[in-house]
SENUDO-846052 format. One record per residue (C-alpha): y, z, x. Coordinates in steps of 0.02 Angstrom, whole numbers, plus 50000, padded with zeros to 5 digits. Last residue first. Layout:
N
[atom [Y, Z, X]]
...
//
This chain:
560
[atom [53825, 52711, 52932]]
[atom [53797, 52729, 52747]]
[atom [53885, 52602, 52692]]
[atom [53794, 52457, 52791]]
[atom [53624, 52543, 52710]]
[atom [53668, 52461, 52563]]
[atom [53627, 52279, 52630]]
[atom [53463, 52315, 52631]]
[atom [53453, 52312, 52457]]
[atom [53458, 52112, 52477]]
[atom [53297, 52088, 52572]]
[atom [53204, 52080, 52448]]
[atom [53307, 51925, 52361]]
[atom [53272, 51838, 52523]]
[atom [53092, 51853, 52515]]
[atom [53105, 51792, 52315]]
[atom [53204, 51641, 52389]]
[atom [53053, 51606, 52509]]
[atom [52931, 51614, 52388]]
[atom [53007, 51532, 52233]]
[atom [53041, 51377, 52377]]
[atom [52869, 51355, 52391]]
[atom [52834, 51373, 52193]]
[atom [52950, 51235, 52173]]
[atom [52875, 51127, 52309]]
[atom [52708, 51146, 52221]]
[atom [52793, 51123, 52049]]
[atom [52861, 50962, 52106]]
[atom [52694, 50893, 52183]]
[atom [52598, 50959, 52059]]
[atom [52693, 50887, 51922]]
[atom [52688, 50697, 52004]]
[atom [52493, 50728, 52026]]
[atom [52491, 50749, 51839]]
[atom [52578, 50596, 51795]]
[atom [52470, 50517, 51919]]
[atom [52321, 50593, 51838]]
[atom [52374, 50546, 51650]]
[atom [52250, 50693, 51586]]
[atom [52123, 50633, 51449]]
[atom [52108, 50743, 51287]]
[atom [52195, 50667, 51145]]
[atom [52208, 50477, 51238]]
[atom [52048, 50500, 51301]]
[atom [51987, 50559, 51101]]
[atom [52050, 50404, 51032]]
[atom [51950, 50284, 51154]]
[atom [51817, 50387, 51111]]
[atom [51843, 50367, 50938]]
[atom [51841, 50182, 50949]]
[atom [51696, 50163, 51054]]
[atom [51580, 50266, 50939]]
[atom [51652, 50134, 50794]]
[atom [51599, 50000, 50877]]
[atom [51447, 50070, 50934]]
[atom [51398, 50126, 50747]]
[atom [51452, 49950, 50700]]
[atom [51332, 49858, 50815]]
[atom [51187, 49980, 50755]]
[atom [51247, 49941, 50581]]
[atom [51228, 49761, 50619]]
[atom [51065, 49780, 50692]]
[atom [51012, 49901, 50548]]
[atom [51052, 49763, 50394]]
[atom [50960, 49604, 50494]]
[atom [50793, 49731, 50505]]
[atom [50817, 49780, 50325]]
[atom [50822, 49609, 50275]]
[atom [50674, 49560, 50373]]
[atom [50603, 49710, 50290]]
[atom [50628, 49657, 50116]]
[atom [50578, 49473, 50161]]
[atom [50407, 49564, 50266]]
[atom [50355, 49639, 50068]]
[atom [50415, 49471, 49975]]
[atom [50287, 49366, 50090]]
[atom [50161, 49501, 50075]]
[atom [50166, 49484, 49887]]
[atom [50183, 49287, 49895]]
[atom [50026, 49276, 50012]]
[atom [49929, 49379, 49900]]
[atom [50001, 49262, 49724]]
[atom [49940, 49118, 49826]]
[atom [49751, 49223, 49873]]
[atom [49722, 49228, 49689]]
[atom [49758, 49047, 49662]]
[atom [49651, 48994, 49787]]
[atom [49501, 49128, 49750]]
[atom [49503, 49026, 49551]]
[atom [49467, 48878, 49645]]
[atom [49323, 48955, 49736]]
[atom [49264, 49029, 49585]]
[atom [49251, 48876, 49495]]
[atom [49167, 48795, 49637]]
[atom [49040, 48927, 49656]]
[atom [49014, 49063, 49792]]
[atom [49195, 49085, 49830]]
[atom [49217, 49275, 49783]]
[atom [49389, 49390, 49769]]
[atom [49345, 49531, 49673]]
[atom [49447, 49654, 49775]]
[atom [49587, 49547, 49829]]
[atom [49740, 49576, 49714]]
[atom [49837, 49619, 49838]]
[atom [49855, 49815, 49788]]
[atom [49659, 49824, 49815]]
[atom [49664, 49711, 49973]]
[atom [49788, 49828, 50043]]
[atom [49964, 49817, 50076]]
[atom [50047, 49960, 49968]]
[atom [50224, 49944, 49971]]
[atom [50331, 49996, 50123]]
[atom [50483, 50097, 50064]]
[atom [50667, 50075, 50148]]
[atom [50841, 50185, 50111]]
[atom [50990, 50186, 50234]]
[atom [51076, 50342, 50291]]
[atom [51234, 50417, 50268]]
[atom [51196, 50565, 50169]]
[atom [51273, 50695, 50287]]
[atom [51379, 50636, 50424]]
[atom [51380, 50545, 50593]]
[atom [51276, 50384, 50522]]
[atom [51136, 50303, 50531]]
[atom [51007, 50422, 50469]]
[atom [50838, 50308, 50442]]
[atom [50756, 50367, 50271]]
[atom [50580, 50311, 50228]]
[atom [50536, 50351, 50047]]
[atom [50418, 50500, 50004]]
[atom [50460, 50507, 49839]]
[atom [50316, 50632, 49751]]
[atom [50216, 50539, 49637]]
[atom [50090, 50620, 49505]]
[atom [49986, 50536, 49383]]
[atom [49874, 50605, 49239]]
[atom [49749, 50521, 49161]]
[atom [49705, 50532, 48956]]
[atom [49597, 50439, 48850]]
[atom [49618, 50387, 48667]]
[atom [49463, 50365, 48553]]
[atom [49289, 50323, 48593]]
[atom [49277, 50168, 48568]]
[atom [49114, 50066, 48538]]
[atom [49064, 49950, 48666]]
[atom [48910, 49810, 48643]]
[atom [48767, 49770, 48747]]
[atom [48645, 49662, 48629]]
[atom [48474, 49701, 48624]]
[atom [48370, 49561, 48525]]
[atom [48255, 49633, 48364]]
[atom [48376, 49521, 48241]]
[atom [48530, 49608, 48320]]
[atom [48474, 49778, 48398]]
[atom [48636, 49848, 48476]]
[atom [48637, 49939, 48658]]
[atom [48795, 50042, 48699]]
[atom [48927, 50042, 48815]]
[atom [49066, 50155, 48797]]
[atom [49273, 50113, 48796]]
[atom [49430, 50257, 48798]]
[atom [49427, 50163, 48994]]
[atom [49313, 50028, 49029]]
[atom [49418, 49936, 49155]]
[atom [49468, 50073, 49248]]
[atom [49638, 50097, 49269]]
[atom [49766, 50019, 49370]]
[atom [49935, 50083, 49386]]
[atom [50090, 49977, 49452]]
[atom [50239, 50057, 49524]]
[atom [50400, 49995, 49568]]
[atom [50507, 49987, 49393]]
[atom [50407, 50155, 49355]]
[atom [50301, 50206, 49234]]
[atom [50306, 50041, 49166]]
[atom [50292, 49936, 49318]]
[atom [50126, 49838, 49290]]
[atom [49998, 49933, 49199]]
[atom [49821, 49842, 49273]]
[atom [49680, 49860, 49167]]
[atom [49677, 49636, 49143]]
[atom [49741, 49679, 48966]]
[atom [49914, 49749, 48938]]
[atom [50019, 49842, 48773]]
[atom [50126, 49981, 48763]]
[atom [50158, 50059, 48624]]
[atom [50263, 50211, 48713]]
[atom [50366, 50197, 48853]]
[atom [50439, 50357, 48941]]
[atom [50459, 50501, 48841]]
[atom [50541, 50663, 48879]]
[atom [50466, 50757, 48709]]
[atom [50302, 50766, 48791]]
[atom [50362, 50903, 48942]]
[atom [50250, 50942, 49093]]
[atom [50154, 50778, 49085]]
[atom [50314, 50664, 49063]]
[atom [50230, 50552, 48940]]
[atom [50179, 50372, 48969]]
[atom [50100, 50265, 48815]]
[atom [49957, 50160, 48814]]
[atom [49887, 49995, 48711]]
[atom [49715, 49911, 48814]]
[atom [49662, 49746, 48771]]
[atom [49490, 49721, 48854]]
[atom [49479, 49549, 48960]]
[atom [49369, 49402, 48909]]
[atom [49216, 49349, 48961]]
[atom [49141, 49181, 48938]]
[atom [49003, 49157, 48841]]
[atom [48860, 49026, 48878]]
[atom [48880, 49035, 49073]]
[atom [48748, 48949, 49157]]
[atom [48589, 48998, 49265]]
[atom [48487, 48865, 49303]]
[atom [48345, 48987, 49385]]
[atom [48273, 48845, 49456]]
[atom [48434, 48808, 49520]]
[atom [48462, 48968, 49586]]
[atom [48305, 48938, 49696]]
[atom [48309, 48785, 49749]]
[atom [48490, 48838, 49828]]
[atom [48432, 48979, 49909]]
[atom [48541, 49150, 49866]]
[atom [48683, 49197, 49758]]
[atom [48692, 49246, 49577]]
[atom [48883, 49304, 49519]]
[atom [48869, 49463, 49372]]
[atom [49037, 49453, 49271]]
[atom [49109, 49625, 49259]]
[atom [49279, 49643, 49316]]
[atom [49314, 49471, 49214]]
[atom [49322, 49567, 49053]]
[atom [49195, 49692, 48998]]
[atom [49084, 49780, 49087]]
[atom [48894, 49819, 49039]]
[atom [48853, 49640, 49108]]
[atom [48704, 49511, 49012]]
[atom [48574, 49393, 49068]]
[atom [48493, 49305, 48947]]
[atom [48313, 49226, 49022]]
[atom [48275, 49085, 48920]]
[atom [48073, 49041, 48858]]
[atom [48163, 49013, 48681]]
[atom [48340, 48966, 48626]]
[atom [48411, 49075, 48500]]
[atom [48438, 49232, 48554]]
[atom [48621, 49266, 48605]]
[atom [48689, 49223, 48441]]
[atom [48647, 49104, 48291]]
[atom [48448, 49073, 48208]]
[atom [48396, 49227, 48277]]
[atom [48220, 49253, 48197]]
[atom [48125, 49102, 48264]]
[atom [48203, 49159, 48459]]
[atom [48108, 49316, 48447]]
[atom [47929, 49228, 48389]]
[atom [47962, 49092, 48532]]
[atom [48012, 49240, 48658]]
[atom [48209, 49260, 48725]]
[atom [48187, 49345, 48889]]
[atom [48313, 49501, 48930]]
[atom [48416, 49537, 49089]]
[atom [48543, 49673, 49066]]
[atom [48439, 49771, 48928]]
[atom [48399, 49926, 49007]]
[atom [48334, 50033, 48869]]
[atom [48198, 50109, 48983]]
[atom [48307, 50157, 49108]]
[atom [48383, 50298, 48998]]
[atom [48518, 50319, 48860]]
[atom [48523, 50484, 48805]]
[atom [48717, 50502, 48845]]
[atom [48827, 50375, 48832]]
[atom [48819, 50215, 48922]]
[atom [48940, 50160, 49073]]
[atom [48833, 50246, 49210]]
[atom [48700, 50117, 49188]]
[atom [48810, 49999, 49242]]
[atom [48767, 50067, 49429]]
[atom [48788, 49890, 49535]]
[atom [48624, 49933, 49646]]
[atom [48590, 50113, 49699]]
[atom [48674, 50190, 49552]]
[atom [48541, 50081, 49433]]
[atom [48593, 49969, 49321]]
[atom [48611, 49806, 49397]]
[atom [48483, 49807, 49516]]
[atom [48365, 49876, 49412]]
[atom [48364, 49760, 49277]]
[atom [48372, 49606, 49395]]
[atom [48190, 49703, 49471]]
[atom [48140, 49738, 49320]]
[atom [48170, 49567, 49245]]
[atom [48057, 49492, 49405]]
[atom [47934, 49602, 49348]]
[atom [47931, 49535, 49170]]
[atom [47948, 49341, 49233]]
[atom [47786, 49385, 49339]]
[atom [47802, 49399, 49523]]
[atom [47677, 49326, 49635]]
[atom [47797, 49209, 49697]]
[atom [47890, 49342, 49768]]
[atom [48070, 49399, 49742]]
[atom [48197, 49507, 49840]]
[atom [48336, 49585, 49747]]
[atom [48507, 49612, 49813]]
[atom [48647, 49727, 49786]]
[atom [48863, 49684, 49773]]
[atom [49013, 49778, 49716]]
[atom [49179, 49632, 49708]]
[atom [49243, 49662, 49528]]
[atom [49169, 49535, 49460]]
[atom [48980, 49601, 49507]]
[atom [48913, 49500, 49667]]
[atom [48703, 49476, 49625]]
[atom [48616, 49436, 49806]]
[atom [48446, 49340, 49787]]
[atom [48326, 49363, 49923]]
[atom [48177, 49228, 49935]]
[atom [47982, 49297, 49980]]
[atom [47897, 49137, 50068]]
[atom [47781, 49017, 49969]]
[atom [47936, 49047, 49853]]
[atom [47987, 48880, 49789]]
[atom [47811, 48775, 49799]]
[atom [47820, 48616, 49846]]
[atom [47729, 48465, 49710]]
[atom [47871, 48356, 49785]]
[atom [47990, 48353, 49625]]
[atom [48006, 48542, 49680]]
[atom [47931, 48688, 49582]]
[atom [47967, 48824, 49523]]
[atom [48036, 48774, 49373]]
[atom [47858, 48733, 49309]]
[atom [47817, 48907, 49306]]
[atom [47640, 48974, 49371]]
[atom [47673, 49034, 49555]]
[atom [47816, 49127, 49440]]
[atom [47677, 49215, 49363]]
[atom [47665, 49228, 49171]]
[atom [47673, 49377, 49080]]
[atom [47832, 49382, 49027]]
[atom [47818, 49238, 48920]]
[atom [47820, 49035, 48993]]
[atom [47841, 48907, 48848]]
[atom [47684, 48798, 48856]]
[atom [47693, 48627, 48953]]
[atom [47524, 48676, 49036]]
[atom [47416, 48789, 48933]]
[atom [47454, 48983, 48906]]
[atom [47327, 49108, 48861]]
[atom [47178, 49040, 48950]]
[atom [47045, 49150, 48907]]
[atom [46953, 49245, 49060]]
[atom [47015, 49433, 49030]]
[atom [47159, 49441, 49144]]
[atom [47273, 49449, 49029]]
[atom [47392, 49333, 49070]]
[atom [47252, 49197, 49092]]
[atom [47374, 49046, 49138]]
[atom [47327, 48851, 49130]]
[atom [47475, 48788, 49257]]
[atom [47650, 48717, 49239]]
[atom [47696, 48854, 49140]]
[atom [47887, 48816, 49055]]
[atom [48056, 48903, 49078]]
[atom [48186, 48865, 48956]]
[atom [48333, 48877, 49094]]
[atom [48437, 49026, 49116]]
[atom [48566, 49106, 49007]]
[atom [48730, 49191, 49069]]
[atom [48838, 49314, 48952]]
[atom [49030, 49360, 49031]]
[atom [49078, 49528, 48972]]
[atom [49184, 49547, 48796]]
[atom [49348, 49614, 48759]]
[atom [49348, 49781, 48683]]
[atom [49502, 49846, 48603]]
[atom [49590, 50009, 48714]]
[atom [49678, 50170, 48693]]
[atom [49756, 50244, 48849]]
[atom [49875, 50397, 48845]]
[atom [49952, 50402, 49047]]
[atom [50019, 50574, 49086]]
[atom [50145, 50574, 49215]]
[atom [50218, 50710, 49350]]
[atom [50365, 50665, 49425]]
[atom [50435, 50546, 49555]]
[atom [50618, 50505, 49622]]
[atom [50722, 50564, 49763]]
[atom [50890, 50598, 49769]]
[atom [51050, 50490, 49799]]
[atom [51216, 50490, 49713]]
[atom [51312, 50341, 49745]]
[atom [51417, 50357, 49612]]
[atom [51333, 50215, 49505]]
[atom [51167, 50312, 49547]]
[atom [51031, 50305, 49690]]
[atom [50861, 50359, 49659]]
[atom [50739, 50348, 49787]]
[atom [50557, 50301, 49702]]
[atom [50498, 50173, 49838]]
[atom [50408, 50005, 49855]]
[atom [50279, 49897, 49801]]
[atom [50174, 50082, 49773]]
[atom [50000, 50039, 49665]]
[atom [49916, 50181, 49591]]
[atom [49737, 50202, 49562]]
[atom [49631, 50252, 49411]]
[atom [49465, 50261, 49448]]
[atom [49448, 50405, 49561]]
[atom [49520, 50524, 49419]]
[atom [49648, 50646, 49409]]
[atom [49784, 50560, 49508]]
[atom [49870, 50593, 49662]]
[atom [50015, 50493, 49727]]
[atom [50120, 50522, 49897]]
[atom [50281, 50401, 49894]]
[atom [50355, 50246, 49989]]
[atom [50300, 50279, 50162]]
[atom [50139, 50351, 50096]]
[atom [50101, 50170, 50012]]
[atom [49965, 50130, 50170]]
[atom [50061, 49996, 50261]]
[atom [50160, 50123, 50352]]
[atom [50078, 50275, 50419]]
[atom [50154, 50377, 50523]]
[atom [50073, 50436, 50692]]
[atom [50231, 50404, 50797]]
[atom [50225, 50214, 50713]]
[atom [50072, 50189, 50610]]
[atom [49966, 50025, 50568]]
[atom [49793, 50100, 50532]]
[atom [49776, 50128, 50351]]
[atom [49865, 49933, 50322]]
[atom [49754, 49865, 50462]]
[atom [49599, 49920, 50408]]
[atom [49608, 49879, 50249]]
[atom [49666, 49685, 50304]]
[atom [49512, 49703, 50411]]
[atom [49405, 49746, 50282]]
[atom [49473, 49593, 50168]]
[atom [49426, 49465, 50330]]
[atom [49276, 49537, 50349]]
[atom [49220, 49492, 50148]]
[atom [49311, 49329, 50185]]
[atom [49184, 49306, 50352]]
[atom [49038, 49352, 50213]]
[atom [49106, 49229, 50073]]
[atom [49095, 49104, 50206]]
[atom [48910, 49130, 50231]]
[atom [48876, 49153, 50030]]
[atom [48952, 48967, 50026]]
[atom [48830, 48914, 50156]]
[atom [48682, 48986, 50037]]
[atom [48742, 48936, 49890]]
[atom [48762, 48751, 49943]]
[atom [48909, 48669, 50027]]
[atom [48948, 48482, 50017]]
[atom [49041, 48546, 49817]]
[atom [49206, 48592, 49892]]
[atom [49275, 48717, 49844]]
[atom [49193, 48844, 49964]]
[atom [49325, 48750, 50100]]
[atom [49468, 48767, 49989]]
[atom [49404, 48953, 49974]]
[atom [49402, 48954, 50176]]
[atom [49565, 48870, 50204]]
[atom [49639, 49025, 50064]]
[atom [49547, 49164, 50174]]
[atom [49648, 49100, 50351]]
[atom [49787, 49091, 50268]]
[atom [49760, 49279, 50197]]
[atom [49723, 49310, 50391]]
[atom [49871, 49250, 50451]]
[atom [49967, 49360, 50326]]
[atom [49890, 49503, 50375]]
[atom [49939, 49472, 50545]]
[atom [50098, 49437, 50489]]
[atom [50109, 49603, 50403]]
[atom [50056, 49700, 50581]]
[atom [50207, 49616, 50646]]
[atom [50305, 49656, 50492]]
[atom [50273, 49865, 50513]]
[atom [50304, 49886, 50694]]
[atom [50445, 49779, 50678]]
[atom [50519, 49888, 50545]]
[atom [50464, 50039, 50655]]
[atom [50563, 49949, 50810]]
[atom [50742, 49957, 50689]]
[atom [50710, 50128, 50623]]
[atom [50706, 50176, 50815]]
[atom [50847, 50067, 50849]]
[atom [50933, 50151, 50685]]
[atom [50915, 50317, 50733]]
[atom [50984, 50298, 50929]]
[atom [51144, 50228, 50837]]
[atom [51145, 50384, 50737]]
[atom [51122, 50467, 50894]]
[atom [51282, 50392, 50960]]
[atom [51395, 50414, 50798]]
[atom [51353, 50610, 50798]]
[atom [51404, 50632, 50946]]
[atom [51572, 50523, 50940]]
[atom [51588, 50621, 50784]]
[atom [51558, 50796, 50851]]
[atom [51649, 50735, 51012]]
[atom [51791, 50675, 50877]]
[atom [51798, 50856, 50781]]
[atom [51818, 50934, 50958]]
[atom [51950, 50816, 51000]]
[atom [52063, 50871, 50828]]
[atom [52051, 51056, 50856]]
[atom [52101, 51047, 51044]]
[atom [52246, 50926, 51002]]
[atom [52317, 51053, 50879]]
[atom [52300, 51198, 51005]]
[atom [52370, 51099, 51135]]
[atom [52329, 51194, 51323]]
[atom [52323, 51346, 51236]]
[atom [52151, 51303, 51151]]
[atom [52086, 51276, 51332]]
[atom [52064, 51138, 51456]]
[atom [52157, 51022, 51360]]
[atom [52228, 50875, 51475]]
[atom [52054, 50822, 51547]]
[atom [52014, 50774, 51732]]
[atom [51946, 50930, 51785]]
[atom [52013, 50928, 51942]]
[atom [52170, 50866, 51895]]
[atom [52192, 50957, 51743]]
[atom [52164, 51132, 51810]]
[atom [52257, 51089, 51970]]
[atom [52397, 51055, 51861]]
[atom [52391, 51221, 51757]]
[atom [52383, 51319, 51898]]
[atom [52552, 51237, 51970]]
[atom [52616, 51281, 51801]]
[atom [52578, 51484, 51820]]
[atom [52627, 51461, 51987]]
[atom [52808, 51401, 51968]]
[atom [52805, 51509, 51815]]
[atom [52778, 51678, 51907]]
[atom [52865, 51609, 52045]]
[atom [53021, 51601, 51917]]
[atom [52984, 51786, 51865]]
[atom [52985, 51828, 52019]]
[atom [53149, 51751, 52077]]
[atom [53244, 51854, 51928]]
[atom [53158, 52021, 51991]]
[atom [53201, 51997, 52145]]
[atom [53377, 51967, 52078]]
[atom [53395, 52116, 51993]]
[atom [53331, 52233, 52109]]
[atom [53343, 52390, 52017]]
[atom [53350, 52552, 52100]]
[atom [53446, 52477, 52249]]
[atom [53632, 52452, 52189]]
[atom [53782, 52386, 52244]]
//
């Protein structure tokens, strides 16, 4: 026998020691629940859960992501159908101009609720935002800046880049646009031949210079033109009448008329108007040294002019010819006001315009070896989709162009001479909405609003003040409605696309969690089971380990 060592304490203690060591590892699990409470719980099963709460995570926010994509898209298509309620609103009034019941003056009235109707639309597509972004605007699809305020970009949707390996980055550059472009011609209106209905002293000086039934001149008082003048013997302008002139392109300015007026003031006052930066500002389209003075929008054809002009603009006498510094449709000058009044103008179109030809090519503006199109040709100064499949670029009408004034047989023709190949730069930066709907990197889904106002509609010289007009404002607002149509389609589709990947994204998050109980989980009655037996062990650990202390004791028999 021995007492140095106790042997079998020892023995018992180290079983207590794993009696309790297990019994701690039960009431760990059971009152947190989980089977890994620490890496030595299952080192292997510790690794994989935390990788499945990243996922599971990860899979629950990206769920979160695409609801909140999902209520921008709605954000975004319920302000479109507004837009498109008002473009059918716009088309039933055009129909309505159409119709000849209406004179210029109610047809001017329902161009006015169409001209509110466009500033709402640009309202609405600067103003629709969701958490202060805007989305109707073309920033959700890129951010453009150009070098000059006339040439604007259109955005129908975004620049993301995705290749066959499904590779995504984001598009853009920098561009430079080379524009070169043929004249077309602007739209040339002639009056009636206006005749004096009165003996007229010009002058002043006591002669009759024109007798009744003479061709009018410039001198003559409208009081004293036979146009003037209803079937009833009334007077046209015994009160001052305003005449509004609408350029093509949607500018507008007024001129107010009296009957005291003579044909040469009333010319100043058209001339004005038209050129000057107050009024439609053609004059800005000459070159240099040309002044007010050689204003030639509104001329009068004379007897002695008209003799000389046997073909052309100047050929029929006592006519007012009233010509536009911008080529193409852009320009055409539109005459509203009383009824009795335009028709004693009698304005009508004796050449109708027709559209500059324009032939560019697109350079990247950094490097001109990378070249994007070259010899391209377009008219109508809009470049649809060659610098990129989704943008469109308009340019100014009169770009590489200048106006000039031509003597032709002593009548001043506006002409345009080129001046050689122009230049405007472009640059895009992708901005293109991305909603993360997944756990990991790159797993999102792409979407770009377009450009939704009336510029990038198509609605900016949209006028219903004449029937041909008015029919021509039909088919304009058709190809609107199609554009918005396609624009709430794509996000329709992208609506449809994020509630199924919402309903996947739970799926999936239910999945892994399921995966991860089964990992990390403790089987409670399993657990309870060990408790109970490892309590009862540890018990019994005790007591035998007080017995084996009491052992040694037995020595001190021998030494009695």
């Amino acid at each position: 026998m021995i007492i140095n060592h106790n042997i079998m304490a020892l023995n018992t203690y180290n079983k207590y020691n794993i009696a309790s060591n297990r019994l701690s590892q039960n009431l760990s699990r059971l009152s947190s629940g989980l089977r890994i409470n620490r890496a030595a719980d299952d080192a292997a099963g510790l690794a994989i859960s935390e990788k499945m709460k990243a996922q599971i995570a990860g899979l629950e926010q990206a769920s979160r992501n695409a609801m909140d994509g999902n209520s921008l898209i709605m954000t975004a298509e319920g302000a479109l159908s507004e837009v498109h309620a008002m473009l059918a609103r716009m088309r039933e009034l055009a129909v309505q101009a159409a119709n000849d019941t209406y004179t210029s003056a109610d047809r001017m009235t329902i161009q006015n609720e169409i001209e509110q109707l466009k500033e709402e639309i640009n309202r609405i597509s600067t103003a629709t935002q969701f958490n202060r972004k805007n989305l109707l605007d073309g920033s959700s699809s890129a951010i453009v800046s150009t070098d000059r305020l006339t040439t604007k970009v259109y955005m129908r949707d975004g620049l993301r880049i995705i290749d066959q390996f499904g590779q995504k980055m984001a598009g853009g550059g920098n561009y430079v646009i080379v524009v070169s472009g043929v004249a077309g011609t602007s739209e040339v209106e002639k009056s009636n031949i206006l005749y004096v209905k009165h003996e007229v002293d010009t002058d002043g000086d006591g002669t009759v210079d024109l007798h009744v039934g003479d061709i009018a001149t410039t001198g003559a008082k409208l009081y004293d033109i036979r146009e003037f003048w209803d079937s009833n013997g009334n007077f046209l302008l015994e009160e001052p009448k305003t005449i509004t002139i609408m350029q093509g392109d949607g500018k507008r300015t007024a001129v107010t008329i009296y009957g005291s007026d003579t044909l040469g003031t009333l010319m100043f006052k058209l001339n004005e108007a038209i050129g000057d930066a107050k009024g439609l500002g053609q004059d800005a389209l000459f070159g240099s040294g040309f002044t007010a003075a050689n204003r030639s929008y509104v001329s009068f054809v004379d007897p002695t002019l008209a003799s000389s002009n046997t073909s052309g603009l100047a050929t029929v006498p006592g006519t007012l010819v009233i010509q536009s510094a911008i080529p193409g449709k852009g320009g055409a000058l539109n005459f509203i006001g009383d009824d009795s009044i335009i028709n004693a103008l009698g304005l009508s179109t004796i050449r109708y315009a027709t559209e500059t030809k324009f032939t560019s090519s697109v350079y990247d503006a950094h490097d001109p070896t990378k070249v994007i199109a070259t010899n391209v040709q377009f008219e109508g100064n809009l470049l649809v989709g060659i610098l990129h499949p989704n943008v469109d670029v308009e340019i100014s009408s009169t770009t590489s162009l200048e106006a000039k004034i031509a003597a032709v047989n002593g009548f001043n023709e506006i002409q345009w001479d080129s001046i050689g190949e122009e230049r405007t730069f472009i640059h895009l930066a992708d901005r293109s909405m991305v909603f993360h709907v997944g756990p990991n990197s790159l797993q999102d889904v792409n979407a770009a609003i377009g450009n939704m106002n009336t510029s990038a509609l198509g609605l900016d010289g949209l006028l219903v003040t004449t029937n041909p007009l008015a029919n021509k404002a039909i088919r304009t607002l058709d190809l609107a409605i199609d554009k918005v149509s396609s624009a709430r389609s794509k996000l329709g589709a992208v609506q449809n696309r994020l509630d199924h990947t919402v309903s996947n994204l739970n799926e999936m998050a239910l999945n892994l969690t399921s995966a991860l109980s089964r990992i990390q989980d403790a089987d409670m009655a399993k657990e309870m089971t060990e408790f109970t037996k490892n309590n009862i062990i540890l018990q019994a650990a005790t007591a035998m380990l007080a017995q084996a202390n009491q052992l040694p004791q037995n020595v001190l028999q021998l030494l009695r």
